[in-house]
C-alpha positions in Angstrom: 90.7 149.9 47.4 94.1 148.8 48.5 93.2 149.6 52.3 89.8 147.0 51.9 92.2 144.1 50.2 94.9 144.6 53.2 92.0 144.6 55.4 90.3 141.5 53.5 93.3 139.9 53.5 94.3 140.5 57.5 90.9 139.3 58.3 91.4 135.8 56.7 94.8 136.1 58.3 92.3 136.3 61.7 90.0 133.8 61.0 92.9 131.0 60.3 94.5 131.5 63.3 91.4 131.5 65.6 90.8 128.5 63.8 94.0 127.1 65.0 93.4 128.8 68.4 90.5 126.6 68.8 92.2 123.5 68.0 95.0 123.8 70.4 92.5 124.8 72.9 90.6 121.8 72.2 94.2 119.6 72.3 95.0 121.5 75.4 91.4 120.1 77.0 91.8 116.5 75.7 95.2 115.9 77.1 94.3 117.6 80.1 91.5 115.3 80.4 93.6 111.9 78.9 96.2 113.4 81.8 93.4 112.9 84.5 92.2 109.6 83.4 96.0 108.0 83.1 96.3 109.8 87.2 93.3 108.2 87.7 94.4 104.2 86.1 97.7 105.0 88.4 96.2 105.4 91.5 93.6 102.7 90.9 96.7 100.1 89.6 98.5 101.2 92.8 95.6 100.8 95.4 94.7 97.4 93.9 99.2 96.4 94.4 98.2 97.8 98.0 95.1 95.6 98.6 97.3 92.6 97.7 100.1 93.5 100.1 97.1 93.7 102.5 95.5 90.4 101.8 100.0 89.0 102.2 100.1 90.6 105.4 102.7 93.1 104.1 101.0 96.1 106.1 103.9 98.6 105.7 104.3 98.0 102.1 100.3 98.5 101.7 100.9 101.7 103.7 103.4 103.0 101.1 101.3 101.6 97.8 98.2 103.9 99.8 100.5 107.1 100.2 101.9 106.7 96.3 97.6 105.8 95.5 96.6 109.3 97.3 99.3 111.4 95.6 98.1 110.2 91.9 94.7 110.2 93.1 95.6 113.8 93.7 93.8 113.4 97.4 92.8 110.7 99.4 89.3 109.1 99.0 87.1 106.4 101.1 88.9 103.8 99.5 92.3 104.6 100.2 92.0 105.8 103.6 89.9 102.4 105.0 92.6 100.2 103.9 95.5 102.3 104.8 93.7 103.1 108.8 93.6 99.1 108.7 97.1 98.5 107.8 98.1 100.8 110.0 95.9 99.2 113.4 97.9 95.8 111.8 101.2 97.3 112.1 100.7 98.6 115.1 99.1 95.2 116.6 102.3 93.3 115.5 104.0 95.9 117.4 102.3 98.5 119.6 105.5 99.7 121.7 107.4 100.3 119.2 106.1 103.9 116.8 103.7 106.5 118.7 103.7 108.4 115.4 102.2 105.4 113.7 99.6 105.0 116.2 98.8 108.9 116.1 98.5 109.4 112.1 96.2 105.9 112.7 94.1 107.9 115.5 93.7 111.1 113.6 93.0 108.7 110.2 90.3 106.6 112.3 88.8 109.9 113.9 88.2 111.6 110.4 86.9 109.0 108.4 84.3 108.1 110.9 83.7 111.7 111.1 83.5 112.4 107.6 81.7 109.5 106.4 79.1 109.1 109.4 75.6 108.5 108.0 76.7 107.3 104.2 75.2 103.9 103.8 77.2 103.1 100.9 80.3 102.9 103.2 78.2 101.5 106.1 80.5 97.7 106.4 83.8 99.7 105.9 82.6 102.3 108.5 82.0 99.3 111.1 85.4 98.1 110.3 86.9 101.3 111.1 85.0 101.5 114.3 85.9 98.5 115.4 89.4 99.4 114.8 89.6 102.5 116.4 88.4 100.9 119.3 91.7 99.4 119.3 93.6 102.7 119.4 91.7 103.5 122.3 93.6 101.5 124.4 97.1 103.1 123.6 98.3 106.2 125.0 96.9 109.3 124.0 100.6 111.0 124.2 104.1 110.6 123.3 104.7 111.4 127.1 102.7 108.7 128.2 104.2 106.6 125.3 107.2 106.8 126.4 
């Protein structure tokens, strides 16, 4: 008799605390998920500072707003990389002697997104803009040695 009550009573014990279990998992998923979406306002408030700096002429600045967009985007996206391949041909037409790494992370930027997003009509204008712009990079030199 005593053994069923301990048992009864370890059992509601149980049930309480999976009850609780099941909130905090539930609190756990919600903030998770409030955690993406506030990632997700950052990165959109950032690349929308960068598209301004664009639009000033304030390239290198755009540049940084992209990088700080891609790390709270938690990767880069169509967006993001366009704009920042753009800023970078605009730097490097205000000054084309003076960074090969600039032109390279440009080239390899260009190279991929026209790679990637070949076909996708939804990006079709900002794939043409990136083509035209590679285009541009063609005409540098393909090394540092030759850079230099």
């Amino acid at each position: 008799m005593m053994k069923a009550k301990l048992d009864d009573l370890f059992q509601k014990r149980r049930d309480i605390f999976r009850g609780k279990g099941n909130c905090l998992l539930l609190f756990i998923l919600l903030s998770t998920f409030f955690v993406k979406i506030s990632f997700a306002q950052l990165a959109k408030m950032q690349f929308e500072d960068a598209e301004a700096a664009y639009n000033e002429g304030k390239y290198a600045e755009a540049v940084k707003l992209l990088d700080e967009a891609e790390r709270s985007n938690k990767g880069a996206n169509p967006p993001i990389m366009y704009l920042r391949i753009l800023s970078r041909v605009e730097l490097i037409k205000q000054t084309p002697e003076k960074d090969f790494d600039l032109i390279d992370k440009a080239r390899k930027e260009s190279n991929l997104f026209l790679k990637t997003y070949n076909g996708n009509a939804q990006l079709e204008d900002k794939y043409r803009e990136v083509y035209q712009a590679s285009k541009v990079l063609k005409d540098l030199p393909l090394t540092r040695e030759a850079f230099e």
